[in-house]
Every structure is written in structure tokens, then in C-alpha cells.
N, C-alpha and C positions, 0 to 999 in steps of 0.2 A: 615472441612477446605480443604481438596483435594479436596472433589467436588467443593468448588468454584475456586480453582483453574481452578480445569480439565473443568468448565464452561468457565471460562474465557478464558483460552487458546483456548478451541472451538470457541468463540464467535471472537476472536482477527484471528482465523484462516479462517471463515467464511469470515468476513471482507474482507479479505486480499484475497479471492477467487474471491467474488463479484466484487473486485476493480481491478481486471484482467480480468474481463470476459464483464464489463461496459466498459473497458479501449479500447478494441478489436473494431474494426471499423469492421464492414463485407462489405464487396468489390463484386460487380459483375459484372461478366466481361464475355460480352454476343461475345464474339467473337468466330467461329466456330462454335455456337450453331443455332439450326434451331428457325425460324421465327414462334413465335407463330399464326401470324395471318394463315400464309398456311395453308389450307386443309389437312390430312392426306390424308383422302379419296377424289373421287370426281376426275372430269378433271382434265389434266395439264394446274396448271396457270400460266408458261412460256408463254406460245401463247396465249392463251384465252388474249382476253377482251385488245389486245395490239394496236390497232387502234382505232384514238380518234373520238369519237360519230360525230364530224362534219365532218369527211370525207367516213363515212360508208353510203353504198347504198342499204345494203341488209340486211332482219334479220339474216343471217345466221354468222354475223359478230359480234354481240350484244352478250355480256354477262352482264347477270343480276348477282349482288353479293352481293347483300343487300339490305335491306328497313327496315328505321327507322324511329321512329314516332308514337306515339298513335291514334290522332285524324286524320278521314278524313281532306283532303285539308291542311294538315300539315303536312304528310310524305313526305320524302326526299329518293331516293334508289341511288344507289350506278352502277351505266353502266358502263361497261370500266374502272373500276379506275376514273370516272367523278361523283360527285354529280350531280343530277337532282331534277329537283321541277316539280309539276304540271303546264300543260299551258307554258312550255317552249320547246324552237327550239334552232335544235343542226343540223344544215345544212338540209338536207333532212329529221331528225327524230322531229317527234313531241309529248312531253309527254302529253298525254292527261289524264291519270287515274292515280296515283298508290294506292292499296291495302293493306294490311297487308302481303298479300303473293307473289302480279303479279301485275307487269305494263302493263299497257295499252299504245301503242304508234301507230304511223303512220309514217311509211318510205316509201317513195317516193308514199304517197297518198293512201297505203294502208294499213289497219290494222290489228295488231296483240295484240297478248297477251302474253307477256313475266314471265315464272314463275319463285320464285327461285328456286334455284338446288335443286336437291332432292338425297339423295347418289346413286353415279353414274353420273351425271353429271345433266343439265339442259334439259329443256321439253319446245316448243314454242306449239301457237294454232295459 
């Protein structure tokens, strides 16, 4: 007889935990907290990549920040804070390749090879 008491009082008690803990909303509150997408490492991307693709004249202005996509002539990368596709024009740059790892482009008619970053910052050819 005690034990089904002392069960039961555990089970009414269990209850009554569960139904405080379901009852609890969790709240997140991303203020003050750092941006997951930033780099730890790597460049500062205050400046990098802050002038937009159609007014750039030089490679040395171009930051690559991504490429995504599986299939050739299906990826998309990521220039300046800009999406890009293959076979598009962005004032004087022309996307002509991208890779799984480096874009292929043309600014002001000539060409380059843009890699992504690598830690420590990014690499052109």
C-alpha cells in the first residue's frame, strides 16, 4: 500500500515538473551577440567587398565570398555582398566561369581568376 502511494505521488509529481518545463517558452534574444555568418578568422569584412560590382574597375576591389551549387553552369557565388550567375555583366566585370572553388571573370577586358579565401585572407591569378 505505501508503495502505491509513494508511486503515485511520484507520478502526480513528475506530472506537475513536465507541465512547468512544456509550459516555459525559450526566448532568444540575439542582441549584442556577434553575427554568426562573420569570419573569426580571415580579412576584415568592414571594408572588403563594400563597393558594388558595377562600379568596380579593378580586381583589386573584388572580393569573392562564396560559391554555391553543385552542378556546372548552375552555381551562383556570392562578389561584394552581390549574387552572380554565369555569362553575366556587372558594368565593366563579366562573369564568365564559376567553379566549385574560383570564379572566372573579365574586368575591363581582361582576365582573371578569383579564388575563395583561404585562412588568411583571399589569393587572385
Amino acid at each position: 500500500m505505501k508503495k502505491k502511494i509513494f508511486f503515485a505521488v511520484l507520478v502526480l509529481m513528475s506530472a506537475a515538473i513536465a507541465g512547468l518545463l512544456t509550459a516555459e517558452q525559450f526566448k532568444y534574444d540575439a542582441r549584442g551577440k556577434r553575427d554568426p555568418f562573420v569570419p573569426l578568422i580571415g580579412q576584415d569584412k568592414s571594408s572588403a567587398g563594400s563597393m558594388p560590382l558595377a562600379e568596380i574597375s579593378s580586381i583589386d576591389e573584388i572580393v569573392l565570398e562564396g560559391i554555391a551549387g553543385e552542378a556546372a553552369g548552375k552555381r551562383t557565388a556570392i562578389m561584394n555582398g552581390e549574387l552572380v550567375k554565369e555569362n553575366s555583366r556587372y558594368g565593366d566585370i563579366v562573369v564568365k566561369k564559376i567553379t566549385k572553388d574560383s570564379v572566372l571573370i573579365t574586368v575591363s577586358g581582361k582576365e582573371y581568376t578569383v579564388n575563395l579565401p583561404e585562412e588568411g585572407g583571399r589569393k587572385s591569378e
